[in-house]
C-alpha positions, -999 to +999 in steps of 0.1 A: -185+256+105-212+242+082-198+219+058-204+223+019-225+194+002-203+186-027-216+165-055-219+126-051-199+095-064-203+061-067-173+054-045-146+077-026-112+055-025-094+074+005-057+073+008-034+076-027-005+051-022-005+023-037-032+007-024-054+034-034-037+038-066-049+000-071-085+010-063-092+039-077-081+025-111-099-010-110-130+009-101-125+034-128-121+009-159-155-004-149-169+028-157-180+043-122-175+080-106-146+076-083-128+102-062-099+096-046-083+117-017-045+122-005-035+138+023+000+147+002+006+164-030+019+134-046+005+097-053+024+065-041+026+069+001+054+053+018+065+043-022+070+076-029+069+107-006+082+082+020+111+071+001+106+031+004+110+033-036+116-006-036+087-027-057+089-065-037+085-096-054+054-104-072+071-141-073+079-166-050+114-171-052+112-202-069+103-187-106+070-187-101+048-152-101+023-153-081+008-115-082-006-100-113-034-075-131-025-043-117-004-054-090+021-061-122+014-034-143+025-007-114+053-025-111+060-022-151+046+020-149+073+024-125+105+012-146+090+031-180+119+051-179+143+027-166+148+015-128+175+025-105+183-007-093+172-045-095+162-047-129+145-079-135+160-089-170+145-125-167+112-115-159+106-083-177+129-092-205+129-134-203+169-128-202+183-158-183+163-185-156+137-184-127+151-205-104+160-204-064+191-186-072+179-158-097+166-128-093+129-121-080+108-105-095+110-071-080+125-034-091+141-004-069+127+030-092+125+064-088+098+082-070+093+110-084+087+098-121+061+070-105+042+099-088+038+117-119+033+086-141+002+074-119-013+106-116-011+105-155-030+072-155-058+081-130-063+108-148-065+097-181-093+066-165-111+093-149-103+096-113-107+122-100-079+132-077-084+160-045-050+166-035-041+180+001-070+162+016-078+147+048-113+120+059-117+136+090-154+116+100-180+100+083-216+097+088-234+066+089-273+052+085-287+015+086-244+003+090-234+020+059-215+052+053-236+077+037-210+104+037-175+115+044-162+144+060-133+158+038-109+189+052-084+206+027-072+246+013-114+248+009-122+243+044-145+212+053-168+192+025-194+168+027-192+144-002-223+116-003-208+084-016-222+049-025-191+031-008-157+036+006-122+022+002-101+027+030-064+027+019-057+049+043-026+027+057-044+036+091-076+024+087-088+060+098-122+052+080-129+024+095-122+036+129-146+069+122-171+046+107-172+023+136-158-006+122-140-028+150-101-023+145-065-034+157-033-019+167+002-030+161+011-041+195+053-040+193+049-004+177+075+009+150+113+011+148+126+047+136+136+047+100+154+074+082+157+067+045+171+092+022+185+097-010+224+116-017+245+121-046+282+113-045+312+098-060+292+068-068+264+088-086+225+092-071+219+066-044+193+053-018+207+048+016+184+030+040+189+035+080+164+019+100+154-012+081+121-029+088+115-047+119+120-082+112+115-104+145+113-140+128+150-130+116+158-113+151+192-127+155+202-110+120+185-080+119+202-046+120+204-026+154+176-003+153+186+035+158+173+043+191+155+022+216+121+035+212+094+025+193+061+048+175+029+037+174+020+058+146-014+070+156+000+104+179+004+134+163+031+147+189+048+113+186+050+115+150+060+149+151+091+137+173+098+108+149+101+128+119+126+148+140+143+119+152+144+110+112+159+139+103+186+144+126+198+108+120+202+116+083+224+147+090+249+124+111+250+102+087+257+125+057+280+141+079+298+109+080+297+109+041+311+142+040+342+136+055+349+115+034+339+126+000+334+168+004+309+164-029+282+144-013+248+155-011+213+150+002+195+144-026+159+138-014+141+139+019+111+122+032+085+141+034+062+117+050+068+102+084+081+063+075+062+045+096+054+003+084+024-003+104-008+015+128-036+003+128-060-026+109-097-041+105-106-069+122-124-086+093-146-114+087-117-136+085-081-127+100-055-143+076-022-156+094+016-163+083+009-199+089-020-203+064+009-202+032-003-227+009-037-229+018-064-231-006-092-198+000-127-201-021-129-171-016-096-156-025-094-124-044-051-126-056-020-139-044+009-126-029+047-139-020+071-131+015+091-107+008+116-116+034+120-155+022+114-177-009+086-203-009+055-189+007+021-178-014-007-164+007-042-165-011-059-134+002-093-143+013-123-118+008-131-120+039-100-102+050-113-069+029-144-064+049-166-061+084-200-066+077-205-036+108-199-014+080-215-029+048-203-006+018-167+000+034-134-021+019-103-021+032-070-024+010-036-025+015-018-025+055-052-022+067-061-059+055-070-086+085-044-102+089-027-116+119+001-095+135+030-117+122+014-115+083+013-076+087+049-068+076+042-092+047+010-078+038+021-040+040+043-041+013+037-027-028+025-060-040+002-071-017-009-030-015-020-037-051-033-069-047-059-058-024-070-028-041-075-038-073-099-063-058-114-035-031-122-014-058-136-040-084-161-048-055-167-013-047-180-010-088-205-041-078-215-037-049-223-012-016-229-042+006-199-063+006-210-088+027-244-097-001-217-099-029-213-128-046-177-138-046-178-157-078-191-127-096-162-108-084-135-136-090-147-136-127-138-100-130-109-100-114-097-133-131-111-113-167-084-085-155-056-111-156-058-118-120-046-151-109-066-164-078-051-198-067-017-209-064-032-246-081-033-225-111-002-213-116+008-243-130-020-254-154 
């Protein structure tokens, strides 16, 4: 089938969670034509169709924040109407101290209201937003990609595009544009997170937590023996099974005890952590906390401890294979350790924002001067190094 040549934009952000969210927007605000496309009817990924409706810290446990510009004002957007759990009075509200032993700063919110909310917000800054959607190739000329390959209700569509943001959360783009990629080699544990009502009102209950090897000796028992890569269609298929079945025993459980309780909400995405990543110009690892980057775009914390800040080096965003591509998000270069710190909301946000500021400057990422880009972000409220956080 001959695809249709739809009109051009200035950049395509592929992939809607948060990450994308992130992009599209910072992209948007400096006035280009973006287009963002989502395999799902709703925005937010893993944060929202997948049910992982907790925001992480965007401090670092010791009362310092360390992630901000958009990566803070999602977090805000999601609690508009209130949060379901983990309000941060002393951050949002300055309500009490900052210290070791207080509260991050972090939310647990609703899903469904985010979706809507950030859908409300692209909107209103122009996105446009192609629901339903899958990147299924893209073409590429003289290592950029000139155009992507976009399947949906319409059949297939060719859309030209100046540059691409892959927030895919499987660097699909990067694989179809040739860009050199990794896997996760340990694959993922089965998680079955769902939301019921009962006696105690509307709750999340999480089964399958996230793999946590530094913290192996305390870390739950996962709920079968086998592990998903992520990247099988079959295998995913038998997951999301796997998923479902685990949450009827458990609500069983529930049942028998209180004859009221109900599933509430259902994943309706597979929830898998991690797949597949670029290999960047520079591969960031967990035991580069503290370290000054000239080049960093943002900050982010560890989600599982206090104490560590990561500055997120450019070079973690891009391949210079692929010149007008930019990764945000789980699909950042990091080392294999860093991934489950990287994957999470924050550091989703983080990235984008900066992805798609460079994608409004730039089609070749690896000519751009970093400073230029620094002084945008840092304009958007963005703090770069952790030195500053304390001038």
């Amino acid at each position: 089938m001959k695809p249709i040549t739809n009109s051009e934009y200035e950049i395509a952000v592929c992939g809607g969670g948060f990450a994308g969210i992130s992009a599209a927007l910072a992209a948007a605000r400096l006035g280009k034509k973006v287009i963002l496309f989502e395999k799902q009817y709703m925005l937010g990924g893993l944060g929202t169709a997948g049910l992982v409706t907790i925001y992480l810290p965007l401090c670092d446990g010791y009362g310092h924040q360390v992630s901000f510009g958009i990566a803070e004002e999602l977090l805000k957007l999601s609690v508009t109407y209130g949060a379901e759990a983990l309000y941060p009075g002393n951050w949002l509200d300055g309500q009490g101290s900052r210290t070791e032993n207080d509260s991050r700063y972090m939310v647990q919110y609703n899903a469904q209201l985010f979706a809507i909310l950030a859908e409300k917000l692209l909107m209103e800054n122009g996105v446009d937003i192609l629901y339903g959607s899958y990147v299924v190739g893209a073409e590429t000329e003289d290592k950029k990609i000139k155009s992507l390959y976009v399947e949906n209700k319409s059949g297939r569509t060719k859309y030209i595009i100046n540059s691409a943001v892959d927030a895919t959360g499987d660097c699909d783009i990067a694989k179809f544009a040739g860009a050199p990629t990794e896997t996760l080699k340990r694959g993922n544990v089965l998680a079955a997170w769902y939301y019921y009502s009962g006696e105690n009102g509307y709750r999340l209950q999480q089964l399958g937590a996230s793999d946590n090897p530094e913290r192996a000796e305390n870390s739950p028992k996962p709920l079968v023996a086998r592990r998903f890569t992520g990247l099988d269609g079959k295998e995913i298929s038998e997951m999301v099974c796997l998923s479902h079945q685990t949450v009827l025993q458990d609500w069983l459980k529930k049942r028998e005890k209180n004859q009221n309780a109900a599933i509430a909400t259902l994943a309706s995405i597979p929830q898998i952590r991690m797949t597949r990543r670029l290999i960047g110009e520079y591969e960031l690892s967990h035991t580069e906390e503290h370290t000054f980057f000239a080049d960093s775009i943002g900050m982010v914390s560890n989600w599982k401890k206090r104490g560590p800040v990561y500055e997120v080096p450019f070079g973690t965003l891009y391949n210079k294979s692929v010149k007008n591509l930019i990764v945000a998000g789980r699909c950042t270069s990091v080392s294999e350790t860093l991934w489950d710190v990287m994957r999470v909301i924050p550091c989703c946000a983080v990235t984008g924002e900066a992805a798609g500021t460079a994608a409004a400057m730039t089609d070749d990422f690896s000519a751009l001067k970093i400073t230029e880009l620094q002084e945008v972000l840092q304009k958007n409220g963005v703090v770069l190094h952790e030195n500053d956080l304390r001038k």
